[in-house]
PDB file as gemmi writes it, atoms N, CA and C in Angstrom:
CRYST1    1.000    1.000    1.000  90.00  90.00  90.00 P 1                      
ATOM      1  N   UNK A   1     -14.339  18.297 -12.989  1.00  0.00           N  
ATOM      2  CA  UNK A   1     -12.898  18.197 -13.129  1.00  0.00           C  
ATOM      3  C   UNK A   1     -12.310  17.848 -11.766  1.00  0.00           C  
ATOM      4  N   UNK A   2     -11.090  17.577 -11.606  1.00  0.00           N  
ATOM      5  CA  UNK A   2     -10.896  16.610 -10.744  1.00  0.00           C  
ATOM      6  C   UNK A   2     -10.169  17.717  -9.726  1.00  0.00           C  
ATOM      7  N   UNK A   3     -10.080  18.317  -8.501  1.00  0.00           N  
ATOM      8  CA  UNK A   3      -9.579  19.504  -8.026  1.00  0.00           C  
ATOM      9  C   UNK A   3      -8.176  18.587  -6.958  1.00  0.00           C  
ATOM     10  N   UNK A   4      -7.427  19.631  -7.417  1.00  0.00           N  
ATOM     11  CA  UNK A   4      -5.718  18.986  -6.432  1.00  0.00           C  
ATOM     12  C   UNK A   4      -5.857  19.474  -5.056  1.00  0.00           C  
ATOM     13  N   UNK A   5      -5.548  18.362  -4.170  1.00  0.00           N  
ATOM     14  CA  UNK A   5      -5.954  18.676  -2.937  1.00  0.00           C  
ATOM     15  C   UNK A   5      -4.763  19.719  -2.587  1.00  0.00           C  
ATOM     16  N   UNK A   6      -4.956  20.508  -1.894  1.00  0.00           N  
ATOM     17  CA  UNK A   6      -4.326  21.921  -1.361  1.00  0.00           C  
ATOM     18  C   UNK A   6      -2.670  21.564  -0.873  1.00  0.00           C  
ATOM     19  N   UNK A   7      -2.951  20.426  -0.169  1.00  0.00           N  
ATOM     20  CA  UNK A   7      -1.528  19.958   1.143  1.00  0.00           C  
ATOM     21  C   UNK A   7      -1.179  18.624  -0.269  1.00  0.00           C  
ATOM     22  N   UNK A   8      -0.420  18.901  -0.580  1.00  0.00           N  
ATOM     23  CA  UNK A   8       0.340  17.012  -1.416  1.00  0.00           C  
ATOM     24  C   UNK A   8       0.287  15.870  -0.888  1.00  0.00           C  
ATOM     25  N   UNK A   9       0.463  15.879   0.206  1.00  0.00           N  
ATOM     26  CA  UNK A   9       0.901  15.123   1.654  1.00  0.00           C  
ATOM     27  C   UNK A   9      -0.724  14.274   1.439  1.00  0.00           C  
ATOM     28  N   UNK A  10      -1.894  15.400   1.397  1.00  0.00           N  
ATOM     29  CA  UNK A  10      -3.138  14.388   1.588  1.00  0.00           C  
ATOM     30  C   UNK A  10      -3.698  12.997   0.399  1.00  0.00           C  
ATOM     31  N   UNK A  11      -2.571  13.502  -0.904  1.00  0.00           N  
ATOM     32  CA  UNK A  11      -3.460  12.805  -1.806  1.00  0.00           C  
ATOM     33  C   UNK A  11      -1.776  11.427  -2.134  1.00  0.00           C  
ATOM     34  N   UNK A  12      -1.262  11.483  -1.078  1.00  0.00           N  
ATOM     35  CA  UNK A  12       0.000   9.996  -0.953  1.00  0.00           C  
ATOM     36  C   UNK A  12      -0.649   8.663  -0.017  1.00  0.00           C  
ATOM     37  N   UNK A  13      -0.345   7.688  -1.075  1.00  0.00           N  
ATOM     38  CA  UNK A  13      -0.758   6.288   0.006  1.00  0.00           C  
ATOM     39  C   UNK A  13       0.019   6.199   1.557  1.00  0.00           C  
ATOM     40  N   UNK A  14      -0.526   6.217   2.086  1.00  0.00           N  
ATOM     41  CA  UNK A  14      -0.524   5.952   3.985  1.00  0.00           C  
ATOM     42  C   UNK A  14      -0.695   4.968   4.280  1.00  0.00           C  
ATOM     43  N   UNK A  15       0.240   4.423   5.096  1.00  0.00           N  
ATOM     44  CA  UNK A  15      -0.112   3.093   6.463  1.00  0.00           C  
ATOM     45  C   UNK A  15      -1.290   3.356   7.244  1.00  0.00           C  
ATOM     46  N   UNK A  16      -2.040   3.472   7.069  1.00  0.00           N  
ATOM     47  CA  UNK A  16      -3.582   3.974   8.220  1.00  0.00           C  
ATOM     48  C   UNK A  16      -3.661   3.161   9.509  1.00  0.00           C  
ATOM     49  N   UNK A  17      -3.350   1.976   9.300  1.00  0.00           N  
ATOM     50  CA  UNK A  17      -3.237   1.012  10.591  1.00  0.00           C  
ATOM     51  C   UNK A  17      -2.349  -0.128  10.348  1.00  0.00           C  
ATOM     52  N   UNK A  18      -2.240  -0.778  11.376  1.00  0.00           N  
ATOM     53  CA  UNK A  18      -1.459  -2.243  11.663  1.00  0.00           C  
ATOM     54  C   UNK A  18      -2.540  -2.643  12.812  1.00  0.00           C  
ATOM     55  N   UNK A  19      -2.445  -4.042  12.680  1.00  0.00           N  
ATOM     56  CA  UNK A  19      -2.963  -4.812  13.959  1.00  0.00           C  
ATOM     57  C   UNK A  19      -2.955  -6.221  14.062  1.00  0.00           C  
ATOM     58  N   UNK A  20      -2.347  -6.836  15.104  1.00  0.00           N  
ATOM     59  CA  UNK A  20      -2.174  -8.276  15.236  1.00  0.00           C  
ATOM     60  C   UNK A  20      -3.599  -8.944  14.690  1.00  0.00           C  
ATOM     61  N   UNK A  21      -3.607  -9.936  14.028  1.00  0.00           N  
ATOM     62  CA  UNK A  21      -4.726 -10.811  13.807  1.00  0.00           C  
ATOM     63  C   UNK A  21      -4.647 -12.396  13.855  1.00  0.00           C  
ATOM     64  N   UNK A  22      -5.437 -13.729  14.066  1.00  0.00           N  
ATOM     65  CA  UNK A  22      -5.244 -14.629  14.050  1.00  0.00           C  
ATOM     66  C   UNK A  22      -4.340 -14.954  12.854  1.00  0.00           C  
ATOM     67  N   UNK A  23      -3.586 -16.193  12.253  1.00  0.00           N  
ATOM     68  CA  UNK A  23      -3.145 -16.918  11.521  1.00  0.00           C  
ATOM     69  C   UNK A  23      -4.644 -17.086  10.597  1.00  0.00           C  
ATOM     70  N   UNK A  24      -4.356 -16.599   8.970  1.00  0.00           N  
ATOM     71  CA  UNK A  24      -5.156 -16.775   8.538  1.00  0.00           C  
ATOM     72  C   UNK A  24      -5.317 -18.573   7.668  1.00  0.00           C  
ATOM     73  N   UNK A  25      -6.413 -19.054   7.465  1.00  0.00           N  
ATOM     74  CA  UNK A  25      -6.330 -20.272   7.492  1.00  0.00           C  
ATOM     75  C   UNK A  25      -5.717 -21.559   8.307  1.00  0.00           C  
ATOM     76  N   UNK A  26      -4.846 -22.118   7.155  1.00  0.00           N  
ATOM     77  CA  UNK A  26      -3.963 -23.269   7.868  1.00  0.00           C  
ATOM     78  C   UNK A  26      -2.166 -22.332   7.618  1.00  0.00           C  
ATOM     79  N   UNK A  27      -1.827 -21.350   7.452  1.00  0.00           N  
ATOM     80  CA  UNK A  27      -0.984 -21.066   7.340  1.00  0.00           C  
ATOM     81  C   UNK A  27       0.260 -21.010   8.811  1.00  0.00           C  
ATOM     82  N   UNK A  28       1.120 -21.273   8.889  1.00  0.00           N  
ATOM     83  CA  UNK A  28       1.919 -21.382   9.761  1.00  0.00           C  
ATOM     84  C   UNK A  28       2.211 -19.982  10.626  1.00  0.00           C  
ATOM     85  N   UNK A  29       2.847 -20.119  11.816  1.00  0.00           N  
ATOM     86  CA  UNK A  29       3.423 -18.742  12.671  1.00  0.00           C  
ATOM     87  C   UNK A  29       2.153 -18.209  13.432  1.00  0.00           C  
ATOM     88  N   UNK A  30       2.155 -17.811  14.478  1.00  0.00           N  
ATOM     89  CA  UNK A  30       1.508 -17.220  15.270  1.00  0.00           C  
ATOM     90  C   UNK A  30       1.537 -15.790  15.344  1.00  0.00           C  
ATOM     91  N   UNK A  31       2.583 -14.968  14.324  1.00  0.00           N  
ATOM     92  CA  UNK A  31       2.228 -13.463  14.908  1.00  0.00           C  
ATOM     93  C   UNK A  31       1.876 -12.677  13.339  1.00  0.00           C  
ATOM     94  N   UNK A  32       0.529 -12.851  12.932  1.00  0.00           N  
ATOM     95  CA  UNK A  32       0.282 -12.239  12.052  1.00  0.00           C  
ATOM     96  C   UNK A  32      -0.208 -11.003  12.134  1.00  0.00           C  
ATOM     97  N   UNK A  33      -0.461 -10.062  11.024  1.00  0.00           N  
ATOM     98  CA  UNK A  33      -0.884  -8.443  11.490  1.00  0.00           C  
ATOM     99  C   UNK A  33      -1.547  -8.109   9.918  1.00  0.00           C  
ATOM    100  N   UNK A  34      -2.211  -7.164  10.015  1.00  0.00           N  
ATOM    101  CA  UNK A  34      -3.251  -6.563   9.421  1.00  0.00           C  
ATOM    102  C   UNK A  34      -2.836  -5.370   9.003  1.00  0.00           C  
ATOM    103  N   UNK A  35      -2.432  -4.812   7.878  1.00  0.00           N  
ATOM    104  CA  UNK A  35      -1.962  -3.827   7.562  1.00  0.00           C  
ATOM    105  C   UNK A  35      -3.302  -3.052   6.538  1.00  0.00           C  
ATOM    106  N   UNK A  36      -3.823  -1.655   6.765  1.00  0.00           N  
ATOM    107  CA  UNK A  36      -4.513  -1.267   5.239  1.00  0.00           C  
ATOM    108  C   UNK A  36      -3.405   0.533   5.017  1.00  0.00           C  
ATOM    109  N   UNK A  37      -3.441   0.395   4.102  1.00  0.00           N  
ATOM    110  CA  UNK A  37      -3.230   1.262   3.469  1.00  0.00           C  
ATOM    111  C   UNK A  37      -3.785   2.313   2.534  1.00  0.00           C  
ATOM    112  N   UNK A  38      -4.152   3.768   3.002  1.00  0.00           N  
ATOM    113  CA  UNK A  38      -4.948   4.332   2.295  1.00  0.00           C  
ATOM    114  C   UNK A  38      -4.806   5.682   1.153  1.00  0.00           C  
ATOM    115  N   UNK A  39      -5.434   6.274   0.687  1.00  0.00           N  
ATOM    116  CA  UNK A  39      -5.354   7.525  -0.071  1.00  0.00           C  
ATOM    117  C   UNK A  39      -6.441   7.881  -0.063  1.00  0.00           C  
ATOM    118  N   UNK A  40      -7.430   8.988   0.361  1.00  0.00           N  
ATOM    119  CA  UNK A  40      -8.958   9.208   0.450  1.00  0.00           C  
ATOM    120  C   UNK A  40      -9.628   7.814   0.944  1.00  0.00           C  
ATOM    121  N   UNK A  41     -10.449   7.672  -0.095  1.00  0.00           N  
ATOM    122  CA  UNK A  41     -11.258   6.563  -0.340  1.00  0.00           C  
ATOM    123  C   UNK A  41     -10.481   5.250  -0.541  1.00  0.00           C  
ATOM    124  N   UNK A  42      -9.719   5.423  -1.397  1.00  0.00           N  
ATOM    125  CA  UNK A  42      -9.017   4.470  -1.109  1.00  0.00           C  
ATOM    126  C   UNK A  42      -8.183   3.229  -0.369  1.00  0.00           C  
ATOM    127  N   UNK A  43      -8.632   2.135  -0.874  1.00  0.00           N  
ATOM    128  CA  UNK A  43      -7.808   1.658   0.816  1.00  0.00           C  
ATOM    129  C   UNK A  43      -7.612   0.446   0.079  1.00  0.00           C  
ATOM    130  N   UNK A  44      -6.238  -0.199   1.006  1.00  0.00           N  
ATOM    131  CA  UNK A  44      -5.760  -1.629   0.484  1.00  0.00           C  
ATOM    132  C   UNK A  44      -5.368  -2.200   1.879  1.00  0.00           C  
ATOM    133  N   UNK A  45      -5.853  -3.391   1.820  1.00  0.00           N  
ATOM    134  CA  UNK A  45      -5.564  -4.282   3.232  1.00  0.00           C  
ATOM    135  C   UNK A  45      -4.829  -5.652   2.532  1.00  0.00           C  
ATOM    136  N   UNK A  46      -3.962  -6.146   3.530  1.00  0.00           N  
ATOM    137  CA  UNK A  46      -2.749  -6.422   3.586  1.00  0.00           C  
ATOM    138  C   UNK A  46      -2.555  -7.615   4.755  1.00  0.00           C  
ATOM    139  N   UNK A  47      -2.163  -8.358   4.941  1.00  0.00           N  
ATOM    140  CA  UNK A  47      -1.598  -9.845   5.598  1.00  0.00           C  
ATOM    141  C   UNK A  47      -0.614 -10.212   5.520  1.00  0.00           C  
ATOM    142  N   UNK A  48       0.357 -10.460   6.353  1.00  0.00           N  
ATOM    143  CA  UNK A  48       1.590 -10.553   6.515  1.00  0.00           C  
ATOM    144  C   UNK A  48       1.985 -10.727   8.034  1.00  0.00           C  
ATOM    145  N   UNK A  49       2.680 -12.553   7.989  1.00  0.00           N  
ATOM    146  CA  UNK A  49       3.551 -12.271   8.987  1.00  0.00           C  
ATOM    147  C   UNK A  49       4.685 -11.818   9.507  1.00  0.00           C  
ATOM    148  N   UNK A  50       4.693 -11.618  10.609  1.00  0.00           N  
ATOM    149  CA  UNK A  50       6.321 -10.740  11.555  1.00  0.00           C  
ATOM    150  C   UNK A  50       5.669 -10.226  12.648  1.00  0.00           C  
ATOM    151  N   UNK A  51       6.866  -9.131  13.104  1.00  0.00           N  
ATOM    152  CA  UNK A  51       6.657  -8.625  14.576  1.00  0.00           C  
ATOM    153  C   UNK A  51       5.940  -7.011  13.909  1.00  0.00           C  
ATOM    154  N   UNK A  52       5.243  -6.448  14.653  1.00  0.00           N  
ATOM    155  CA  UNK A  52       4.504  -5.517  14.203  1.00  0.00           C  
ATOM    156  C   UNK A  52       5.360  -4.489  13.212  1.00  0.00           C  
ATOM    157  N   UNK A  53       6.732  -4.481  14.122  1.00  0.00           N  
ATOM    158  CA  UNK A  53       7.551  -3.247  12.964  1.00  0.00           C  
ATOM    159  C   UNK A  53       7.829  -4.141  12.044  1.00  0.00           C  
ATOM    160  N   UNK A  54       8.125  -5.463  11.796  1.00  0.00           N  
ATOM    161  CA  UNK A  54       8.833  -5.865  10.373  1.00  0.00           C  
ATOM    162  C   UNK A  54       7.531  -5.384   9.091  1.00  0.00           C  
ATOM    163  N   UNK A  55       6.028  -5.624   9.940  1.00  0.00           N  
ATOM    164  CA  UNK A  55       4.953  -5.457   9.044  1.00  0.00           C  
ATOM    165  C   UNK A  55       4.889  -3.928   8.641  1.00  0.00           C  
ATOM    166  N   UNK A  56       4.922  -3.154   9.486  1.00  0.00           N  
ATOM    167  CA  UNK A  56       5.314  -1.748   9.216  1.00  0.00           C  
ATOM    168  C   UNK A  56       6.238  -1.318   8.182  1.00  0.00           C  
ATOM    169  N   UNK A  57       7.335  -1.964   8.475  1.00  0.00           N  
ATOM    170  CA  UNK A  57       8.529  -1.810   7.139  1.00  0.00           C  
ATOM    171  C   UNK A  57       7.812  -1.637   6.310  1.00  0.00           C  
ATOM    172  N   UNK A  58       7.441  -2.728   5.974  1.00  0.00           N  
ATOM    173  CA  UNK A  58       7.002  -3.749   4.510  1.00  0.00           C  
ATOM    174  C   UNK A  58       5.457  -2.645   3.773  1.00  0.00           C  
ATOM    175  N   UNK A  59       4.503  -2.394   5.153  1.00  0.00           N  
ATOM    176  CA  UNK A  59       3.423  -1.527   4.463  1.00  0.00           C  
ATOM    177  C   UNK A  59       4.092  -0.643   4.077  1.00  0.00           C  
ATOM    178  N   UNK A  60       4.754   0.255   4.882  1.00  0.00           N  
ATOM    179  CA  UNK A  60       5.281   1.510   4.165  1.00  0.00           C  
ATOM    180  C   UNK A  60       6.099   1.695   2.935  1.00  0.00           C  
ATOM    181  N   UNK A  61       6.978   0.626   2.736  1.00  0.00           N  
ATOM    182  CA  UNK A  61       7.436   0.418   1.450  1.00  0.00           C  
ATOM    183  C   UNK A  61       6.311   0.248   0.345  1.00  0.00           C  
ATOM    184  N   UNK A  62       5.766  -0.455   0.445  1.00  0.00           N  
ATOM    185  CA  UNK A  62       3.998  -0.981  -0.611  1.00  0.00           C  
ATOM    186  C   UNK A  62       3.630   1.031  -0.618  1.00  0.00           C  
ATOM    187  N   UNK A  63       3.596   1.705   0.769  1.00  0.00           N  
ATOM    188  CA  UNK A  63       2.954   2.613   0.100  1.00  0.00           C  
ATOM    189  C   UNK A  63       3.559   3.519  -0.882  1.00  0.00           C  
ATOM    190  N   UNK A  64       5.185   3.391  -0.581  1.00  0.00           N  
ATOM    191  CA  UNK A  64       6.200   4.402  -1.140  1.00  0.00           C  
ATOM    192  C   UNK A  64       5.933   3.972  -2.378  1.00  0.00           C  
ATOM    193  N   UNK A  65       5.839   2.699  -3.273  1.00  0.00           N  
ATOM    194  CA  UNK A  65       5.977   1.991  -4.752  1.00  0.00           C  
ATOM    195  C   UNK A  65       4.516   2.644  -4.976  1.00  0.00           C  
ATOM    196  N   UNK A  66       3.472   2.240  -3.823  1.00  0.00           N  
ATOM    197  CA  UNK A  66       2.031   3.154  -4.722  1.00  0.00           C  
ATOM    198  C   UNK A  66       2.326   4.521  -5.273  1.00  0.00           C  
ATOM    199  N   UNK A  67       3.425   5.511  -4.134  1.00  0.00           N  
ATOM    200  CA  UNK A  67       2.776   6.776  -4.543  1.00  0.00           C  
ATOM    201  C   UNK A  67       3.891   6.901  -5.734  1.00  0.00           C  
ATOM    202  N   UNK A  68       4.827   5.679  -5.726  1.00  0.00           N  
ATOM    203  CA  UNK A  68       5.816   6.339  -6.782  1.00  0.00           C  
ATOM    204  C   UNK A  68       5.505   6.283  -8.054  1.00  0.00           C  
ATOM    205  N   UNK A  69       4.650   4.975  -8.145  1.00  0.00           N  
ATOM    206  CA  UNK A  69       3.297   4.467  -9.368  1.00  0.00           C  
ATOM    207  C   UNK A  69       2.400   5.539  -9.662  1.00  0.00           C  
ATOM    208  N   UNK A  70       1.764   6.167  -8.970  1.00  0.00           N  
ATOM    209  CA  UNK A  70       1.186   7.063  -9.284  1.00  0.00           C  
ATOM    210  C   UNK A  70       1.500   8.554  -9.665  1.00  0.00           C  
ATOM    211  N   UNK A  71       3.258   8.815  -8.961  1.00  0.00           N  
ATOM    212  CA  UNK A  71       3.232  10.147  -9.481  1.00  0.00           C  
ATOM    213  C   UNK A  71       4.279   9.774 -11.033  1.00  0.00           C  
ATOM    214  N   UNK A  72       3.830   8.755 -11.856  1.00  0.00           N  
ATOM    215  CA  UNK A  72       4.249   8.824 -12.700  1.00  0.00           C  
ATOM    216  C   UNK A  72       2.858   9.376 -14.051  1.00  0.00           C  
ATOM    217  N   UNK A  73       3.689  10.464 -14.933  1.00  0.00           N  
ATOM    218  CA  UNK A  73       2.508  10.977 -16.045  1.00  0.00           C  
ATOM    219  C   UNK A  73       2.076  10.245 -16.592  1.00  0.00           C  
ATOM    220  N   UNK A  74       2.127   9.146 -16.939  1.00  0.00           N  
ATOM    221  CA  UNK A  74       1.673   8.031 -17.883  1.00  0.00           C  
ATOM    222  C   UNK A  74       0.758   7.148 -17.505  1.00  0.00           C  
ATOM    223  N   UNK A  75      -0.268   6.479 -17.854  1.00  0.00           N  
ATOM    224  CA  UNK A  75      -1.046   5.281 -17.255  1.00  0.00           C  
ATOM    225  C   UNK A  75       0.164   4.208 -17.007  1.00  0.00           C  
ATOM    226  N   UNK A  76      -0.466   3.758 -15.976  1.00  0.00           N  
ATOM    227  CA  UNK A  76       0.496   2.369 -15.383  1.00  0.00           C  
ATOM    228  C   UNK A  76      -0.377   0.971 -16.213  1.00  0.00           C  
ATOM    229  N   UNK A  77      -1.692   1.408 -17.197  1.00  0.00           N  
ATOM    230  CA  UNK A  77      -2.085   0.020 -17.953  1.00  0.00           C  
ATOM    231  C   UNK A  77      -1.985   0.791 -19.430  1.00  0.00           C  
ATOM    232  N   UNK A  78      -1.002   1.877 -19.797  1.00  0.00           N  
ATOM    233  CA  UNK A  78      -0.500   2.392 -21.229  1.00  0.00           C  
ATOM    234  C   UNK A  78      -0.030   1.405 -21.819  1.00  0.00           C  
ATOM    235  N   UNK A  79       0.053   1.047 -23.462  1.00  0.00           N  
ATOM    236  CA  UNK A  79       0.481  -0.093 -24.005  1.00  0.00           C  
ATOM    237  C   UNK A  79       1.953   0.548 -23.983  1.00  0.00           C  
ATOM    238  N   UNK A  80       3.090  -0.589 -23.515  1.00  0.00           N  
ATOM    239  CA  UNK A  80       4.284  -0.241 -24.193  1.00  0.00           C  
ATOM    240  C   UNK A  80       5.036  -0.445 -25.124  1.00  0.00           C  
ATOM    241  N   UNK A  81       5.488   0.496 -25.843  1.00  0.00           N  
ATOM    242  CA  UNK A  81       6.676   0.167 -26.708  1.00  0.00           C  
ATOM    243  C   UNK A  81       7.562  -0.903 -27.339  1.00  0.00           C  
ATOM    244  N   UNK A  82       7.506  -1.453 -28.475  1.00  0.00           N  
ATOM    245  CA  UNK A  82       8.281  -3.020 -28.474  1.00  0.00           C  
ATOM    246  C   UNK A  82       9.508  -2.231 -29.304  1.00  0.00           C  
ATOM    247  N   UNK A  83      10.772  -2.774 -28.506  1.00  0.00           N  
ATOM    248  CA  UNK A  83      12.062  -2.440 -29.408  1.00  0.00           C  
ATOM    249  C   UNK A  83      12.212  -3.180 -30.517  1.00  0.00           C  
ATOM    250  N   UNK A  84      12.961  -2.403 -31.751  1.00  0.00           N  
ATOM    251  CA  UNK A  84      12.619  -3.174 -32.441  1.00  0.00           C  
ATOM    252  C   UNK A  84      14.464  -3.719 -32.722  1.00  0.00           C  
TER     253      UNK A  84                                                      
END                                                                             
């Protein structure tokens, strides 16, 4: 069975890092950054240009919609409802 971690705080998606990286491909702008985002095991990495805080914004928002996705009771792939 699946045990609830003790602190709440540990089981919410996190910005874990940022870091400047080359321009990936042929894509334009010179200041790209590397964002992952984690929960345990979990982890999501991320590309996006700007200046390190605009990328910051932007992860931390992605993580706020994860944890808000997740603290919902329902599956997020539940069939929904057709009005009729």
């Amino acid at each position: 069975m699946f045990n609830e971690p003790e602190d709440r705080n540990d089981y919410l998606y996190q910005v874990e890092s940022i870091e400047k990286v080359t321009p990936p491909g042929d894509l334009p702008g010179d200041s790209w950054h590397r964002y992952i985002i984690g929960r345990g095991d979990s982890k999501i990495e991320g590309l996006k240009p700007g200046s390190a805080a605009e990328v910051r914004m932007h992860a931390e928002a992605v993580a706020d919609d994860l944890n808000e996705r997740a603290n919902r009771k329902i599956s997020t792939y539940a069939s929904r409802s057709k009005k009729r």
